[in-house]
C-alpha positions in Angstrom: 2.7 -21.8 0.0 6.3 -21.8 -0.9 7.8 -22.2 -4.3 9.8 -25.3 -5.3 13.2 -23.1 -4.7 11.9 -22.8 -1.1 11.7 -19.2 -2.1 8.5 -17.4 -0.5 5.4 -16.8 -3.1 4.4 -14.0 -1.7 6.1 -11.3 1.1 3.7 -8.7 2.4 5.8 -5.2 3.3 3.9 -3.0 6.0 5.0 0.8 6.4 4.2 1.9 10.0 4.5 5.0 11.7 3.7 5.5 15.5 0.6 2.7 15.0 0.6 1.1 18.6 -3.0 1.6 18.8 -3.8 -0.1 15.9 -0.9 -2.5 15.1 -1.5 -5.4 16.9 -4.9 -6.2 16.0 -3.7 -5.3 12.5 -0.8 -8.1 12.5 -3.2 -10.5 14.4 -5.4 -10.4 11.0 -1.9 -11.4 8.8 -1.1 -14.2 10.8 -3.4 -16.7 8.9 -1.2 -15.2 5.8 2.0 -16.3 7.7 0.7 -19.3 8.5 0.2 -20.2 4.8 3.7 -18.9 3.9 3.3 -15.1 3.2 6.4 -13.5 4.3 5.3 -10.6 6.7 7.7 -7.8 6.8 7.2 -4.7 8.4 8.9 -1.6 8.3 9.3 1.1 11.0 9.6 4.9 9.9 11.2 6.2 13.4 8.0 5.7 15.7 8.2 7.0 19.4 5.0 5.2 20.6 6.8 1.8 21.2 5.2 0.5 17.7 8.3 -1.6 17.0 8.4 -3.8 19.9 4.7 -4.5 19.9 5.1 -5.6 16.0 8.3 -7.8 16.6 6.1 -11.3 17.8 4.1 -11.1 14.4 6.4 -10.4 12.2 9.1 -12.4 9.9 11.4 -9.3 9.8 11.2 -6.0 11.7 13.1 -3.3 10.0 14.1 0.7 10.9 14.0 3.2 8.0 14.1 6.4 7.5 10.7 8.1 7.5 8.9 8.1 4.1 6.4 6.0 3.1 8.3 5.1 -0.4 11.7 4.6 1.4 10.1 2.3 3.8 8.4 0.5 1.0 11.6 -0.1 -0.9 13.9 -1.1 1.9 10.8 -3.7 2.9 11.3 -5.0 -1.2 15.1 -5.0 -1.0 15.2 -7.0 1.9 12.5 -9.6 1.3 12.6 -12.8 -0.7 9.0 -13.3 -2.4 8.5 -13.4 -6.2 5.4 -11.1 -5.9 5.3 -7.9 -3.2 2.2 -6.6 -2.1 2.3 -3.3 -0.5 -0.1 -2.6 2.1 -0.9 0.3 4.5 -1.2 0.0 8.2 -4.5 1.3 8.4 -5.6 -1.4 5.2 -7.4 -4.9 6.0 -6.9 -7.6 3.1 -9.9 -9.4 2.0 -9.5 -13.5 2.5 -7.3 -15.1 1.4 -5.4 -12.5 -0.4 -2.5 -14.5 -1.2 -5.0 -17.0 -3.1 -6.4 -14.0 -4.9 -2.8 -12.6 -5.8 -2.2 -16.1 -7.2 -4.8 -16.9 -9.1 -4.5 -13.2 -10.9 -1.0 -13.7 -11.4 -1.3 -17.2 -13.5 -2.4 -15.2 -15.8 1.0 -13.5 -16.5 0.0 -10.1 -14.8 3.1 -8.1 -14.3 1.1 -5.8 -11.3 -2.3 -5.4 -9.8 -4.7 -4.1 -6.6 -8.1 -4.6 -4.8 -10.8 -2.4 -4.8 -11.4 -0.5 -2.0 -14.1 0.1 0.7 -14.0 2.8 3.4 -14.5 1.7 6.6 -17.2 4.1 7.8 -21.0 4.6 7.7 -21.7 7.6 5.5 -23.5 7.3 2.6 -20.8 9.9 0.7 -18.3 7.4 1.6 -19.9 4.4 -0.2 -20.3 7.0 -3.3 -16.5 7.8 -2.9 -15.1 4.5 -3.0 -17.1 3.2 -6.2 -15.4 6.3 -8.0 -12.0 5.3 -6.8 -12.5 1.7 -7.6 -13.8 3.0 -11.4 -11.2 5.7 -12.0 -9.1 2.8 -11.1 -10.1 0.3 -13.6 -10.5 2.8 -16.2 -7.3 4.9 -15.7 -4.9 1.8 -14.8 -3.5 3.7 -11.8 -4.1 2.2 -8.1 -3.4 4.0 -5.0 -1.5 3.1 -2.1 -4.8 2.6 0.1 -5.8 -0.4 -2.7 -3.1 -3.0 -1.8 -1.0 -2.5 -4.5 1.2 -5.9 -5.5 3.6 -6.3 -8.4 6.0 -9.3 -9.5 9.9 -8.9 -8.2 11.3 -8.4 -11.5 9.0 -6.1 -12.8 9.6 -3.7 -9.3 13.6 -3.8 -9.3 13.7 -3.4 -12.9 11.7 0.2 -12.5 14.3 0.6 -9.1 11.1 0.3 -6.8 8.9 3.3 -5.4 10.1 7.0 -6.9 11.4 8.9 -3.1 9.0 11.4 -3.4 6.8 12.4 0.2 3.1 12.1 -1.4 2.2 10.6 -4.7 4.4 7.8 -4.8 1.8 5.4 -5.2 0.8 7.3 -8.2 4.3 7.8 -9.8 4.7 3.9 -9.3 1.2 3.2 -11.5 2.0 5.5 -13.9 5.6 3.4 -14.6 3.8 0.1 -14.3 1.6 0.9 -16.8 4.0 1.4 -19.5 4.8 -1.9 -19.1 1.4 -3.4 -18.8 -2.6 -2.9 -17.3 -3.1 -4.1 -13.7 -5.4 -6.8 -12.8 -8.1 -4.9 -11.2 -9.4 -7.3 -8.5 -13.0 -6.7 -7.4 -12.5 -8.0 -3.9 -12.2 -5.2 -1.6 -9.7 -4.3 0.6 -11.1 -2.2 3.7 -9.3 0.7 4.7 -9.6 3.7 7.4 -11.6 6.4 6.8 -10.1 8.2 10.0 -8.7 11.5 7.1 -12.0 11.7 5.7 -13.8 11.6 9.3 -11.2 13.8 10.7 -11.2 16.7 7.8 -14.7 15.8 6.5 -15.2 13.7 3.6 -16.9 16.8 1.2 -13.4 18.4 2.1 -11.2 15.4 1.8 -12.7 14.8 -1.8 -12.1 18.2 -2.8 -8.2 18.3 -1.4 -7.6 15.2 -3.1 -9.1 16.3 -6.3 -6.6 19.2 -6.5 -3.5 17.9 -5.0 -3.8 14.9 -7.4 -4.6 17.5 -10.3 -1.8 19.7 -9.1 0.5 16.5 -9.8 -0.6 16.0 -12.6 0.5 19.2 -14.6 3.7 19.3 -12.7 3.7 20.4 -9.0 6.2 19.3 -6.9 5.5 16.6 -4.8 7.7 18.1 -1.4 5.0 21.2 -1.5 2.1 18.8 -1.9 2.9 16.9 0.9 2.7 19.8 2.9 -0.4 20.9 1.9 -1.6 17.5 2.8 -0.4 18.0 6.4 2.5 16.3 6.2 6.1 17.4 6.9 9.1 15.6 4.3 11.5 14.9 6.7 14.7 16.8 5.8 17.3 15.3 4.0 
C-alpha cells in the first residue's frame, strides 16, 4: 500500500500513557494495517508502567514526548512520512480495513475526515449517546478525538498541527479544518472505551461533557477545563 515515491499512504500516530494493560492487544489488532503498509507510530507521554518497551515489537517508530495528548499527536505527524495521518486513541479499535476506508474517502479530494463511533459497553444510554455524537458530528462538522480523526499532510502542517492546549484539542483542530473544508463523515464505526462513562456514570459523564464543551465554547480556558475533567496540565 505504498505510493509510487515509496512514500507511505497512510501513517497511524498512537498517543499512550501508562497503557500496559491494554497496549498490546491494542497493537496486535494494527498489525494487519502494518502488514498492508500503514506506518504505525506510537508515541509515549512519560509512562512508568513499562508501556514503552511492551509497544517497541509492534511498532514502526516508538517515540518519547512530553505529556499532552496534542504534543504527542504533533511530534507523531512531524516525524512520520504518510500523505494522510490518522489519529487514534489508545483505548479506540478501527473498523476493517480502515486504511481502505481512508482511501476510498480520500479519492474524492477530502482534505479531512472520521468514523462514527460506538461505545464499547452494554447500556442502553450508551447506544443513545453514541448516535448523538455520530449526528452532532455530521451536522456540526466537528469530530472528536475518540472518532479517529485523519487529515491529508498538507492540509495538517499548513494549520501547524494540533493547537497545545490540555483538553479540547480535538475540537480546536475541527473547528480550523472546517474553514477549509467539511469532513467526510464515515459511517463505519470505530469502537472505543466506555471505561470514563462506566467509571463516573454515563447520566454524569453526558452532563460534564455538555458543560465543559459549552464552557469552551463561549471562551473558557482550556488549562481550567482540563482540570475539571480530572486531569492535571503538566507544568510548563
Amino acid at each position: 500500500m505504498q505510493t509510487s515515491t515509496n512514500r507511505p499512504f497512510l501513517s497511524l500516530i498512537l498517543p499512550v500513557l501508562n497503557e500496559a494493560a491494554t497496549i498490546c492487544e491494542q497493537l496486535a489488532l494494527l498489525q494487519e494495517l502494518r502488514s498492508r503498509g500503514v506506518e504505525l507510530l506510537l508515541v509515549d507521554g512519560g509512562s512508568c508502567d513499562g508501556t514503552p518497551d511492551l509497544a517497541r515489537p509492534g511498532v514502526d517508530r516508538l517515540l518519547e514526548s512530553p505529556r499532552g495528548r496534542a504534543t504527542q499527536m504533533n511530534a507523531g505527524a512531524h516525524a512520520s512520512q504518510g500523505e494522510v495521518l490518522l489519529f487514534l486513541h489508545a483505548d479506540t479499535t478501527l473498523p476493517p480495513a480502515a486504511d481502505e476506508l481512508i482511501r476510498a474517502a480520500m479519492t474524492a479530494n477530502v482534505a479531512w475526515g472520521r468514523f462514527d463511533v460506538r461505545i464499547d459497553g452494554h447500556q442502553p444510554l450508551l447506544r443513545v449517546v453514541e448516535s448523538m455524537m455520530n449526528w452532532r458530528s455530521r451536522l456540526s462538522g466537528i469530530a472528536t478525538g475518540d472518532q479517529g480523526i485523519f487529515v491529508r499532510r498538507e492540509v495538517f502542517e499548513r494549520l501547524g498541527g494540533y493547537p497545545e492546549l490540555p483538553l479540547m484539542e480535538d475540537i480546536a483542530l475541527s473547528r480550523q479544518l472546517r474553514r477549509i473544508a467539511r469532513p467526510a463523515c464515515l459511517r463505519e464505526r470505530v469502537l472505543t472505551s466506555g471505561r470514563r462513562w462506566q467509571k463516573h456514570g454515563v447520566l454524569r459523564t453526558i452532563l460534564l461533557m455538555w458543560h465543559l464543551r459549552a464552557s469552551y465554547f463561549f471562551g473558557a480556558d482550556p488549562q481550567q477545563l482540563a482540570i475539571r475533567y480530572g486531569y492535571r496540565p503538566r507544568q510548563r
